[in-house]
C-alpha positions in Angstrom: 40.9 182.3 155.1 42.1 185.8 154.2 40.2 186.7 150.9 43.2 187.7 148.8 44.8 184.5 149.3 42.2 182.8 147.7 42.7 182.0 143.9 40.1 179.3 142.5 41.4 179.4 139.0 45.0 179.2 137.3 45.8 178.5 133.5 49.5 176.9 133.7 51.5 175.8 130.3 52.6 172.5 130.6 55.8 170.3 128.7 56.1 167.3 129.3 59.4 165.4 128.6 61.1 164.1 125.5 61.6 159.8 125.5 65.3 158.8 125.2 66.1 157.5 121.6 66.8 153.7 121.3 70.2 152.6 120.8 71.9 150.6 117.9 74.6 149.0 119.6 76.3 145.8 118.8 78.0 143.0 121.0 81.7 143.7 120.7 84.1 141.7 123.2 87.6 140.2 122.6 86.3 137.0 121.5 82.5 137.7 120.0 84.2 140.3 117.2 80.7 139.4 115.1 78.1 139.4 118.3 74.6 140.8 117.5 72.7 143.6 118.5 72.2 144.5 122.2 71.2 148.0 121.9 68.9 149.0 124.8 65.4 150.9 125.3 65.4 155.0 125.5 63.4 155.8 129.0 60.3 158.0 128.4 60.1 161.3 128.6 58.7 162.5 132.6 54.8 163.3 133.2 53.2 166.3 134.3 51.0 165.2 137.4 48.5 166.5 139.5 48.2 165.3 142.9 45.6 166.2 146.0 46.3 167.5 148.9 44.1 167.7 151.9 46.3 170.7 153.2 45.7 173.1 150.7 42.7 175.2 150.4 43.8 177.4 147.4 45.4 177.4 144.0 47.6 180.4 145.3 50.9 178.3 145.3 50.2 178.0 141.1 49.5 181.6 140.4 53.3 183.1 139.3 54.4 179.7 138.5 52.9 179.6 135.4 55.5 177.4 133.0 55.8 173.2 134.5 58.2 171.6 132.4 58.8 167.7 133.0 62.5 166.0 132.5 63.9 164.4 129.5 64.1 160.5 128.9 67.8 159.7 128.6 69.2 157.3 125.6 69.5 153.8 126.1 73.0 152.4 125.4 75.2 148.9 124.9 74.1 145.8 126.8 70.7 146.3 126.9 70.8 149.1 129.2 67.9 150.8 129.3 67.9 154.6 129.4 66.4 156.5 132.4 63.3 157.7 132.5 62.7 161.6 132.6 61.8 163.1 136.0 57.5 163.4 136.8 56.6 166.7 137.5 54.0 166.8 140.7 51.8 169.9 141.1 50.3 169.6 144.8 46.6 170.7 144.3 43.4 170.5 146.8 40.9 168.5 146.8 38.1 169.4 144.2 40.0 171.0 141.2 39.2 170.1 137.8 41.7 170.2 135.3 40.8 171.3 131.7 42.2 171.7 128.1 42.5 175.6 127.9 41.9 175.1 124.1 39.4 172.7 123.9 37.5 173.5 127.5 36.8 169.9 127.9 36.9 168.3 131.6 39.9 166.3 131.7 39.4 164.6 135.1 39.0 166.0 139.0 41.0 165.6 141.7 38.8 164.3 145.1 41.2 162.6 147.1 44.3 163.0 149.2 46.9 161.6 147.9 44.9 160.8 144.3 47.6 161.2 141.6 46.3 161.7 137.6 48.8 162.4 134.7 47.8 166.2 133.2 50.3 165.7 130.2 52.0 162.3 129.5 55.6 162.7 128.8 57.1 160.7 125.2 57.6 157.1 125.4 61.4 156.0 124.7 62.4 154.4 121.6 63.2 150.6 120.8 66.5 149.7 120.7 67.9 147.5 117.5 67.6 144.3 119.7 63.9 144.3 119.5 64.4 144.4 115.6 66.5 141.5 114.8 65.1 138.3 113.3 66.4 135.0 111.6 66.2 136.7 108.2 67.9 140.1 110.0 70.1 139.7 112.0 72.1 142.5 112.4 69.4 146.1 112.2 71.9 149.2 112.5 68.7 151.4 113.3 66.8 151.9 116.0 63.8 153.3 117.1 64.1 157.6 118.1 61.9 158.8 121.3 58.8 160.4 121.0 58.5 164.1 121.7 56.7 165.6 124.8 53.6 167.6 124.2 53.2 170.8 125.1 50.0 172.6 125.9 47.9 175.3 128.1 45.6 173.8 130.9 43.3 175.3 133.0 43.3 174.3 136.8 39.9 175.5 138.3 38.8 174.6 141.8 35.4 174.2 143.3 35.1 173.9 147.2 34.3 171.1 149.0 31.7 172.0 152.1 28.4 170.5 153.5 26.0 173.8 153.5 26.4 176.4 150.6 24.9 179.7 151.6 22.5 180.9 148.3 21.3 184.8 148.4 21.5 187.9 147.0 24.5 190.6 148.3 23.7 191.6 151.8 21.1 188.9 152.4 23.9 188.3 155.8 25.5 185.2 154.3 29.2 186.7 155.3 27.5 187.6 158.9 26.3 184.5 159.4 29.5 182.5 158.9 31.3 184.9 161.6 28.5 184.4 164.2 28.5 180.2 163.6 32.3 179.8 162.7 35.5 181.0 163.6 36.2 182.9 160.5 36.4 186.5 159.5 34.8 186.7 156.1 34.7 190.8 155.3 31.6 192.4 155.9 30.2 195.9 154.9 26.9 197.4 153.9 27.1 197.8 150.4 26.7 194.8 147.8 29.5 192.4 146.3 31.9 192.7 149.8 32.7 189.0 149.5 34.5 188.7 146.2 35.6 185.0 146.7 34.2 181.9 149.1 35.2 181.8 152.4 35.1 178.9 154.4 33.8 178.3 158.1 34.1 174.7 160.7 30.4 175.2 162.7 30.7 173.3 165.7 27.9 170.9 166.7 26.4 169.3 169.8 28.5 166.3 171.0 32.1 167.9 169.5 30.4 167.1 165.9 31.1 169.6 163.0 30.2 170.8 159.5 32.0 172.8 156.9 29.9 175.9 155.8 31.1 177.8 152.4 30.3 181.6 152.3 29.6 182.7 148.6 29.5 185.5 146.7 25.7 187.0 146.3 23.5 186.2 143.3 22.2 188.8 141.0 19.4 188.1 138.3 21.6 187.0 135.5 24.4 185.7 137.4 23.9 182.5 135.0 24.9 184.6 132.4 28.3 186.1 134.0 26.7 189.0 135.2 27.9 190.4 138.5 30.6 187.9 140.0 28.3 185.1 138.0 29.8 181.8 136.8 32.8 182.6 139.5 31.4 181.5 142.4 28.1 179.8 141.1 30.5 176.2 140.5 31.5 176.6 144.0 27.7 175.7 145.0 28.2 172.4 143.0 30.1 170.3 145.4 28.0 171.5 148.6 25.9 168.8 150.2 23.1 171.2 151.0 21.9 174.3 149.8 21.0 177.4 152.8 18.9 179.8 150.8 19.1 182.9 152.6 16.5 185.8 151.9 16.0 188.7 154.5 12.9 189.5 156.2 12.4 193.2 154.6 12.6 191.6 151.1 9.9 192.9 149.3 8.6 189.4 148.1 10.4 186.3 150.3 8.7 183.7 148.2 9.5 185.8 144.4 13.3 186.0 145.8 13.7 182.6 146.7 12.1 181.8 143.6 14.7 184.0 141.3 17.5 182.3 143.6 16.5 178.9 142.1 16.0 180.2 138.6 19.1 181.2 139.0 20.9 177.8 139.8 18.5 176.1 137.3 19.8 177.7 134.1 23.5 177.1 135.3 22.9 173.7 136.1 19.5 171.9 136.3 21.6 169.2 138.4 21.6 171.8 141.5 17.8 170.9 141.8 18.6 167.9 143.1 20.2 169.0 146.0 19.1 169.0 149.6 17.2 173.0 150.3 16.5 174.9 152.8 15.8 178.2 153.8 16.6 180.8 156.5 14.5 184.0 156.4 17.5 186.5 158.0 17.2 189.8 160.1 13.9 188.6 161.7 14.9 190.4 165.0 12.3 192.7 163.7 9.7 190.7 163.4 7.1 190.0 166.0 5.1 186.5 166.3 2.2 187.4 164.2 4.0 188.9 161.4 6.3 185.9 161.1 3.0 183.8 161.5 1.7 185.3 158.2 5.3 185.3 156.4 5.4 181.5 156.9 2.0 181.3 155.1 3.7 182.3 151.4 7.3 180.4 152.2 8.1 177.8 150.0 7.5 174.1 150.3 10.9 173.5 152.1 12.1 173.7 155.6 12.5 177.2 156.9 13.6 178.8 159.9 13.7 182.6 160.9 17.2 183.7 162.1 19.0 187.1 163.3 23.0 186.5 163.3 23.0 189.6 165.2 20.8 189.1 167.5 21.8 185.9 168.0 18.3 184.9 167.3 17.2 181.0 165.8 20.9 180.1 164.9 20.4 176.7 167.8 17.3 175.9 165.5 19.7 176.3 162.0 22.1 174.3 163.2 19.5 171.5 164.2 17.9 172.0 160.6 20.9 171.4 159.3 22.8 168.8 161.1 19.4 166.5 160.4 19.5 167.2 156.4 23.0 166.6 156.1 22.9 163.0 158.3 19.2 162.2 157.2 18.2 162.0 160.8 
């Protein structure tokens, strides 16, 4: 997934349709000159709708088409004819995006399925027509009942991804590395912090033509709870993953600290995160020798471990197995 074409946040405006107006038509044939009402229903006004699709990966298709504007109920007329309803706007999303009141910020609803359809913005329901007002003591009502308007509004469309293993660590703890060496994709990679601006996504074959969906995401930074560095951006991608990677490398100063300030991290964005499956992989140990990884192992956290070296090609059969077993419970 080419970086640039991935956009995980849109704000669209929204109008939803107007409902046809009821009408206040009367019987009038050659021999009923006095017949009563028969005015029909206006059709209501279309909807704006968000639907998933399993195709997409991206909110990229959303981010110049900023305006979605739903058809107009039309009137109803004579004979009980009721009016057509307005044409339903469908915006194709993937599967994970939340939708949310721009002004409000509340959490309308989320999108999970394929093919799951929810209305964004409900479009005005059509009027009665005078038929649904006449009684014995009425009998013939001239009025009837006008549509109701549309609503209009800003909504935000934000998407979190949907993968098995998240990869948790600092810039340049090899997260982006990693992902090339297991998967088939070609996140950017460079010495110097923040290279991988949004997630990128990888298909990590397993024994017996079995598979898992890794997400690549941006690095954490002390703080990043509080929007600092790419912060809040990517940390509601980890949400949605089944199991956390922690990834710390082998010349960190303090393994057990950093892990430590990793889970702070998640903690203060979401004490929910906790809860999740974790594990760890200590990377760039192609420089360690047995003994030293011997006395590393002695200060790791409480949580299964195992030292790797994408480049080296070093430990990555032993991830894989670490992993596959967490996310299956085997």
């Amino acid at each position: 997934m080419a970086s640039d074409n991935f956009v995980d946040y849109v704000k669209i405006h929204c109008t939803s349709g107007n409902g046809g107006g009821g009408s206040a038509h009367f019987r009038r044939e050659k021999y009923i000159p006095q017949g009563g009402p028969d005015g029909g229903d206006g059709g209501r006004g279309g909807h704006i709708i968000l639907r998933g699709n399993k195709q997409l990966w991206t909110l990229l298709h959303l981010k110049y088409q900023k305006h979605m504007k739903a058809g107009h109920g039309e009137h109803g007329s004579g004979q009980l004819q009721k009016g057509a309803q307005g044409e339903d706007k469908y915006i194709e999303v993937p599967l994970g995006t939340l939708a949310k009141d721009a002004e409000t910020g509340e959490t309308l609803f989320e999108i999970t399925e394929d093919g799951e359809e929810k209305i964004l913005v409900p479009g005005g329901r059509g009027g009665l027509g005078n038929d649904h007002f006449k009684s014995s003591t009425y009998q013939t009502p001239r009025f009837a009942q006008p549509g109701e308007p549309g609503q209009e509004s800003w909504m935000i469309l934000e998407m979190k991804i949907l993968a098995d293993v998240g990869l948790v660590g600092k810039p340049n703890a090899g997260k982006s590395t990693l992902l090339s060496v297991l998967s088939s994709a070609k996140p950017e990679i460079a010495d110097y912090p923040f290279t991988t601006l949004r997630p990128n996504l990888g298909i990590v074959k397993y024994r017996d033509y079995r598979s898992f969906v890794m997400a690549d995401i941006p690095g954490i930074i002390e703080g990043a709870h509080e929007g600092k560095g790419l912060g809040l951006r990517f940390l509601r991608h980890i949400e949605r993953n089944s199991c956390l990677l922690f990834m710390v490398p082998a010349d960190a100063d303090d393994i057990h600290e950093e892990y430590k300030l990793l889970l702070n991290e998640l903690k203060q964005y979401n004490p929910e995160l906790l809860h999740k499956e974790r594990l760890l992989a200590i990377t760039k140990s192609d420089m360690l020798d047995d003994e030293l990884k011997e006395a590393i192992s002695k200060d790791l956290p409480k949580i299964p471990y195992v030292f790797i070296s994408s480049v080296a090609q070093q430990g990555l059969t032993e991830l894989k197995d670490m992993i596959w077993k967490h996310l299956n419970h085997v």
